[in-house]
C-alpha positions as a Markdown table, in Angstrom:
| # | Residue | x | y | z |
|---|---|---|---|---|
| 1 | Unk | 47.0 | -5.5 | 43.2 |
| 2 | Unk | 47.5 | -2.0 | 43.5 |
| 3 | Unk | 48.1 | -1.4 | 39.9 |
| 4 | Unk | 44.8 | -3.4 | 38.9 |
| 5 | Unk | 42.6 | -1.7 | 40.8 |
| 6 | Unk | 44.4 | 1.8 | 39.3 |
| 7 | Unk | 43.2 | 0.4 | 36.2 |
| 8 | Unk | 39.3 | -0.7 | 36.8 |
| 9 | Unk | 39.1 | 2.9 | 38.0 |
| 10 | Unk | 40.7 | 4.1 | 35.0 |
| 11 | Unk | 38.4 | 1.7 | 33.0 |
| 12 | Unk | 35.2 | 2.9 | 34.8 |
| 13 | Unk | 36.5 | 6.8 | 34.1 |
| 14 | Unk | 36.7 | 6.1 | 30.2 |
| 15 | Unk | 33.4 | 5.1 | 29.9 |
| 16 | Unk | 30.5 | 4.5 | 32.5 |
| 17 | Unk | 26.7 | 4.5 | 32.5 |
| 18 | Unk | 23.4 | 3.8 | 30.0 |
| 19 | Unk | 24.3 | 3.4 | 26.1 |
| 20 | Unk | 27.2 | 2.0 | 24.2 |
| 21 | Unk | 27.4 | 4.7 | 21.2 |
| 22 | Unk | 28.8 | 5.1 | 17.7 |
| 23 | Unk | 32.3 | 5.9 | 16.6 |
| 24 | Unk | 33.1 | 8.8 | 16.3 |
| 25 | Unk | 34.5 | 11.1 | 13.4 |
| 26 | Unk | 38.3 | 11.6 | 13.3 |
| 27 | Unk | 37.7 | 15.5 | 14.3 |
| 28 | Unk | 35.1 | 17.3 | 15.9 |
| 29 | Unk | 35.5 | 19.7 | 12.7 |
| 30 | Unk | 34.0 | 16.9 | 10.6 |
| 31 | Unk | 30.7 | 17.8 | 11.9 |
| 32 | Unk | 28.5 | 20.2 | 10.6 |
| 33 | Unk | 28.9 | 22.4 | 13.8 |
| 34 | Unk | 31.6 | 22.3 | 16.9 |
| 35 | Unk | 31.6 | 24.7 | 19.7 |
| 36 | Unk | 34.4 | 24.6 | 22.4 |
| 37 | Unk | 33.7 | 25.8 | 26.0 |
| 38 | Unk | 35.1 | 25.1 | 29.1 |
| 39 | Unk | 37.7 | 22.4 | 28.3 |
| 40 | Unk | 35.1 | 20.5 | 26.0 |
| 41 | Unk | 33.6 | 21.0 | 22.6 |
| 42 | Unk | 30.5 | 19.5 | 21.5 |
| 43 | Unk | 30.3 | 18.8 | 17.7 |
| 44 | Unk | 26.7 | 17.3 | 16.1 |
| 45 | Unk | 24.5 | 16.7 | 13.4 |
| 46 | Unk | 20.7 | 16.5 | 12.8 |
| 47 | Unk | 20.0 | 12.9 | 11.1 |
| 48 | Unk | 17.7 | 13.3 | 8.4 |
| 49 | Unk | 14.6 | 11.0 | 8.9 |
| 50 | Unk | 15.1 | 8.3 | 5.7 |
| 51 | Unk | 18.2 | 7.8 | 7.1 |
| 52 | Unk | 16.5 | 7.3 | 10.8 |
| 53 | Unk | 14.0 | 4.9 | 9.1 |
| 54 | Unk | 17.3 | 2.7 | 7.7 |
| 55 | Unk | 19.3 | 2.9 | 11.1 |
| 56 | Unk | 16.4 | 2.1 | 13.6 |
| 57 | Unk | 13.5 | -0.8 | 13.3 |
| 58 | Unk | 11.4 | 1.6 | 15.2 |
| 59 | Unk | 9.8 | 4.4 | 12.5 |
| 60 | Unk | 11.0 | 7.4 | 15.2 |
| 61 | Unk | 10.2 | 9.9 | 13.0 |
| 62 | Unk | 6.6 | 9.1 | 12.6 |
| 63 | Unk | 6.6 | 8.1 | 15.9 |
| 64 | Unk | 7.3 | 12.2 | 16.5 |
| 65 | Unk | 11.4 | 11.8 | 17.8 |
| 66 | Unk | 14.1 | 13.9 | 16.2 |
| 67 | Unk | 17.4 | 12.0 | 16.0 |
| 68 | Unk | 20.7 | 14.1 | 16.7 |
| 69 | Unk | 24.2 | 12.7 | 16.6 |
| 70 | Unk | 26.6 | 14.4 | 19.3 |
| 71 | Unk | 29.9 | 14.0 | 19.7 |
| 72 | Unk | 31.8 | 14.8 | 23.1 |
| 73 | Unk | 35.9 | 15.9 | 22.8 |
| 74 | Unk | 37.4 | 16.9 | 26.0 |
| 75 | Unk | 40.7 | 18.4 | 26.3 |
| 76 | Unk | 43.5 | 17.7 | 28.6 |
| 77 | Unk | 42.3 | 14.5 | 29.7 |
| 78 | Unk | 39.5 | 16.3 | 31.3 |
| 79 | Unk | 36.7 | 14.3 | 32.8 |
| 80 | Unk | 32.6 | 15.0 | 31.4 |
| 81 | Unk | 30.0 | 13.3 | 32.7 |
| 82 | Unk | 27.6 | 12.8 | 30.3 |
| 83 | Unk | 23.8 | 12.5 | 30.9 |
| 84 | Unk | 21.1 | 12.7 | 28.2 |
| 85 | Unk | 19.1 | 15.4 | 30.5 |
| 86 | Unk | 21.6 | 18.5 | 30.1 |
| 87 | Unk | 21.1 | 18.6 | 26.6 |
| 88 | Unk | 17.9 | 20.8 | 25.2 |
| 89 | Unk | 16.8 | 21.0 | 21.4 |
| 90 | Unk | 15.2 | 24.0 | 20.1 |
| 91 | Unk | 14.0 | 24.5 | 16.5 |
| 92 | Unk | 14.0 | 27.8 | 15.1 |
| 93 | Unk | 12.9 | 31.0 | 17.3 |
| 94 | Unk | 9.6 | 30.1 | 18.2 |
| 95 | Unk | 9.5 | 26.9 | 19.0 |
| 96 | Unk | 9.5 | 25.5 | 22.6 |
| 97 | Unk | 13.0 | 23.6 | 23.8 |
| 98 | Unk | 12.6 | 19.8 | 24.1 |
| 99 | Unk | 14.6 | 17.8 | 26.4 |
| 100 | Unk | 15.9 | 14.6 | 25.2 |
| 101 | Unk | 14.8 | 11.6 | 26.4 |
| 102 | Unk | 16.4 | 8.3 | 27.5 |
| 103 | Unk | 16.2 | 5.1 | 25.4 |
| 104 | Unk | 14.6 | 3.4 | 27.9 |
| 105 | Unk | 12.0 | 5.9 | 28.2 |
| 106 | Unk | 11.6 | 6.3 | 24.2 |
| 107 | Unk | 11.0 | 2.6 | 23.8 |
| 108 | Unk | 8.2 | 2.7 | 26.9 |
| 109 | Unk | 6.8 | 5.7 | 24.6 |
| 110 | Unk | 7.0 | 3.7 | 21.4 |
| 111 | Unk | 5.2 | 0.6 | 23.1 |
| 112 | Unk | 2.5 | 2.7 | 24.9 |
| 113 | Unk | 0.7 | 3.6 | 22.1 |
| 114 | Unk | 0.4 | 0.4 | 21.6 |
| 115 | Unk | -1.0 | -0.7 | 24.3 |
| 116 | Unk | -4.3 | -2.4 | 23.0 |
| 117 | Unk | -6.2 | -4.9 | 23.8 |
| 118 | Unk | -5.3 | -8.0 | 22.6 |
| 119 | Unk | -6.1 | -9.2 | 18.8 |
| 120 | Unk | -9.8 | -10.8 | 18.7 |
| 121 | Unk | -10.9 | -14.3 | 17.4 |
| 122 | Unk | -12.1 | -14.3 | 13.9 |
| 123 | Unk | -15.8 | -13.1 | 13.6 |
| 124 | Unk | -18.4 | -16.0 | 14.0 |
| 125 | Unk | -20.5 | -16.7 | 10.7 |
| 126 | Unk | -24.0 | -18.3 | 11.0 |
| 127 | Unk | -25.7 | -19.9 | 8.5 |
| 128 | Unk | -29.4 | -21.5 | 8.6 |
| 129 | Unk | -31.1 | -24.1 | 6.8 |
| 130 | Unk | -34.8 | -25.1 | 6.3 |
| 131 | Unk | -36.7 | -28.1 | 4.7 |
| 132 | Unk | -40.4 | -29.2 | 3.9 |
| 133 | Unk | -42.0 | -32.5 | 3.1 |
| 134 | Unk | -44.7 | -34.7 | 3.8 |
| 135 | Unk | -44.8 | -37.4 | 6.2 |
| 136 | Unk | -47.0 | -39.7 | 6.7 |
| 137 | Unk | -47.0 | -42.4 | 9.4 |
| 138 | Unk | -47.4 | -43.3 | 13.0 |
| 139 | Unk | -45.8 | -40.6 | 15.6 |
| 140 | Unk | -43.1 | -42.8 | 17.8 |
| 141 | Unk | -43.6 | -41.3 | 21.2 |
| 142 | Unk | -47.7 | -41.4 | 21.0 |
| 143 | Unk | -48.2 | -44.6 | 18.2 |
| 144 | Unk | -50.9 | -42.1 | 17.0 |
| 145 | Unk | -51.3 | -41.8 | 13.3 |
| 146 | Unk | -50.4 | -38.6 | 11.0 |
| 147 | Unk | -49.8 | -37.0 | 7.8 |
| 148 | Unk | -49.6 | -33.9 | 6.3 |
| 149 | Unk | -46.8 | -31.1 | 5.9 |
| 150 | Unk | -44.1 | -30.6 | 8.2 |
| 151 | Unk | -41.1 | -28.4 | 7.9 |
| 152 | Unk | -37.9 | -28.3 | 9.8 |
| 153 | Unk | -34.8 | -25.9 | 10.4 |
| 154 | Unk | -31.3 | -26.0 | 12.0 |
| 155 | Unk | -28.2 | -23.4 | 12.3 |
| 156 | Unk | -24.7 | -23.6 | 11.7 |
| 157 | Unk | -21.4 | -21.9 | 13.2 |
| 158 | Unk | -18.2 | -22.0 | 11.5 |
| 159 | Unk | -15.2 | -19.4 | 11.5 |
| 160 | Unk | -14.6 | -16.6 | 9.5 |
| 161 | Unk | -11.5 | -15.4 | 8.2 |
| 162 | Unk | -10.5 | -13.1 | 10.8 |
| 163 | Unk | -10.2 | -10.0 | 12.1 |
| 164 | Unk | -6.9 | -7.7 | 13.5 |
| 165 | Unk | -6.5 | -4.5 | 14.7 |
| 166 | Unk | -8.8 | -1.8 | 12.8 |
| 167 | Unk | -5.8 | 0.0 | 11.5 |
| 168 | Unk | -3.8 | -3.2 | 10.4 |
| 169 | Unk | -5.1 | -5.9 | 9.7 |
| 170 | Unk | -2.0 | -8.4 | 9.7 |
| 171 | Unk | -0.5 | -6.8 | 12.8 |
| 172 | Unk | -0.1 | -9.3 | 16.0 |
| 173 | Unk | 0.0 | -7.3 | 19.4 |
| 174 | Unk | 3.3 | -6.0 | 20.8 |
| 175 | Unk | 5.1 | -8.7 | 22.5 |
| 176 | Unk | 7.4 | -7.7 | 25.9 |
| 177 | Unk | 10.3 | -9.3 | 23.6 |
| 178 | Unk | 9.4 | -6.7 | 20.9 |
| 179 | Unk | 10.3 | -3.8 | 23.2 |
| 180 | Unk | 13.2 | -5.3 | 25.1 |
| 181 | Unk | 14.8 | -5.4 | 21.5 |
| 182 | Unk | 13.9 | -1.7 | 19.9 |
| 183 | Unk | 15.1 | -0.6 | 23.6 |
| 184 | Unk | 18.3 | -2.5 | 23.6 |
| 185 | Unk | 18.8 | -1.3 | 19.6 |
| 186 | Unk | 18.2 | 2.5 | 21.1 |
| 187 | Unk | 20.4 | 2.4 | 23.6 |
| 188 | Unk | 23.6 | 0.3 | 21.5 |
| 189 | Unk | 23.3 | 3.7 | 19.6 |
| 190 | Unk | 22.5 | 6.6 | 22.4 |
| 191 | Unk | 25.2 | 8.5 | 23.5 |
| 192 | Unk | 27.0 | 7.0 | 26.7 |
| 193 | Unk | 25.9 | 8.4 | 29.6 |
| 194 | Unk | 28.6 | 8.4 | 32.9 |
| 195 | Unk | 32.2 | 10.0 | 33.7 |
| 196 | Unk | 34.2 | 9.4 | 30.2 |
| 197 | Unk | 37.7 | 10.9 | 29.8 |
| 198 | Unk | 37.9 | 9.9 | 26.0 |
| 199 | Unk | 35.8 | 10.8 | 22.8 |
| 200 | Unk | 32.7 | 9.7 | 22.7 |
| 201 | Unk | 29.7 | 9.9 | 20.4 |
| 202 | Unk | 25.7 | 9.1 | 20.2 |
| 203 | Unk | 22.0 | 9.3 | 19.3 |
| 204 | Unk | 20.0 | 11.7 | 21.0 |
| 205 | Unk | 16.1 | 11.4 | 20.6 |
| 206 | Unk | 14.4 | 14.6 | 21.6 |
| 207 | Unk | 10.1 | 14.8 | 20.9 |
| 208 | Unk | 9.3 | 17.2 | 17.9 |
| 209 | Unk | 7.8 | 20.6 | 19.2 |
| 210 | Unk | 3.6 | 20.7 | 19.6 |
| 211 | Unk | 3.8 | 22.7 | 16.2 |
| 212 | Unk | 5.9 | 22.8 | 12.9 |
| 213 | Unk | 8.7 | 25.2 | 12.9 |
| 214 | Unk | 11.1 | 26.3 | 11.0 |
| 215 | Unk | 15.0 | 27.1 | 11.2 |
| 216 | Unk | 18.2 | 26.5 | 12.7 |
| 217 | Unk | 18.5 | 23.2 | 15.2 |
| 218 | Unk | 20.0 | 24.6 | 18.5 |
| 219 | Unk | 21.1 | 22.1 | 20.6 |
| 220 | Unk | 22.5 | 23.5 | 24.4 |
| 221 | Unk | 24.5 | 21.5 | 26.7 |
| 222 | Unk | 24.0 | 22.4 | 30.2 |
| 223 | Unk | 26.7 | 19.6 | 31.5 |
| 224 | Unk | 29.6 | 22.1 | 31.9 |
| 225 | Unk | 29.9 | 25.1 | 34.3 |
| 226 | Unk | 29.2 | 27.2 | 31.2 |
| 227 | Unk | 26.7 | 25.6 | 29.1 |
| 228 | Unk | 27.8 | 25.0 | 25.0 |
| 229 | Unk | 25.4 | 26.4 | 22.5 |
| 230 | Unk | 25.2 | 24.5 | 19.1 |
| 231 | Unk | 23.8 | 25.5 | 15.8 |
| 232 | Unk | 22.9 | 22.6 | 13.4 |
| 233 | Unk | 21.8 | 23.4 | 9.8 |
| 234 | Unk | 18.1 | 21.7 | 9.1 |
| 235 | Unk | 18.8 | 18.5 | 7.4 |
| 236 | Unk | 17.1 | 17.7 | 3.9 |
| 237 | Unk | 13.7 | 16.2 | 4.6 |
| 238 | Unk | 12.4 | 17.9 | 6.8 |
């Protein structure tokens, strides 16, 4: 009984927390950067956005997210615990850093923009109609007698062919369902989060900076007593 609950421990120490991840590359050198610090290196990428659009139903890049791939190698057996929050992205020297963001909280971002109000019945679409003639006879209410000209009218309402959001017409509103899955798809690919003891690699979605920049990605990892600077090449596209 012992020896199991050794093991659930051991289990929970491997990997814990929010996101399931990707597998990593054989070697942290098979990454466009590694740094080493501490007992740990930190190896990533910067995912170029037509790939983004390929990987994720959600456009992120439109959407203003930069996707970076990190991969975690401690040494020793060493234990890291991960969270998305020590890691900072800077673009070039004069940009501001960007934290990243959870997937949860990306796919609440994603969804509040559209937050509109719901999509409106098709437009209504009167038509009238008039007639003359001559009549000539008794009235039936007063028996009186009468002729001459009379003229009549009526109006119709039918349905048009619709109408959607300004911006698009075929698009339905967001559905609850619609989020729960671009949330769940996020976080199958963010990096885990938790006490991990093994390799272990993930998305990271940090917002772009307010303006364009250009330059080197600088990621910084604040997990470790002595935080890991990483410089990333600018991937084609952007």
């Amino acid at each position: 009984m012992k020896r199991l609950a050794c093991l659930c421990l051991t289990s929970g120490l491997l990997l814990a927390g929010d996101g399931y991840g990707i597998r990593p590359r054989g070697n942290a050198t098979d990454y466009p950067a590694h740094q080493t610090a501490g007992g740990t290196t930190l190896a990533g990428a910067v995912i170029p956005p037509d790939q983004c659009r390929r990987m994720f139903s959600a456009d992120l890049d439109h959407a203003g997210y930069i996707v970076i791939e990190i991969a975690i190698y401690p040494e020793n057996n060493r234990e890291v615990d991960l969270s998305s929050n020590d890691f900072m992205l800077r673009i070039g020297s004069e940009s501001d850093a960007s934290r990243a963001v959870s997937a949860r909280t990306l796919a609440a971002t994603l969804f509040k923009k559209d937050n509109r109000q719901p999509k409106v019945g098709p437009p209504i679409d009167v038509a009238t109609s008039s007639t003359i003639g001559w009549e000539n006879g008794r009235d039936p209410i007063t028996g009186q007698r009468r002729s001459g000209v009379y003229t009549g009218g009526g109006v119709g309402v039918g349905t048009g062919t619709g109408r959607g959001y300004p911006d698009d017409p075929q698009r339905p509103p967001s559905t609850g369902r619609d989020r729960a899955t671009v949330e769940q798809e996020l976080l199958d690919k963010a990096l885990p989060e938790g006490p991990t003891r093994r390799v272990v690699a993930g998305y990271l979605y940090f917002p772009k900076p307010s303006k364009k920049t250009k330059g080197s990605y600088e990621i910084t990892y604040y997990g470790e007593p002595e935080k890991i600077r990483l410089l990333l090449p600018s991937p084609a596209g952007r």
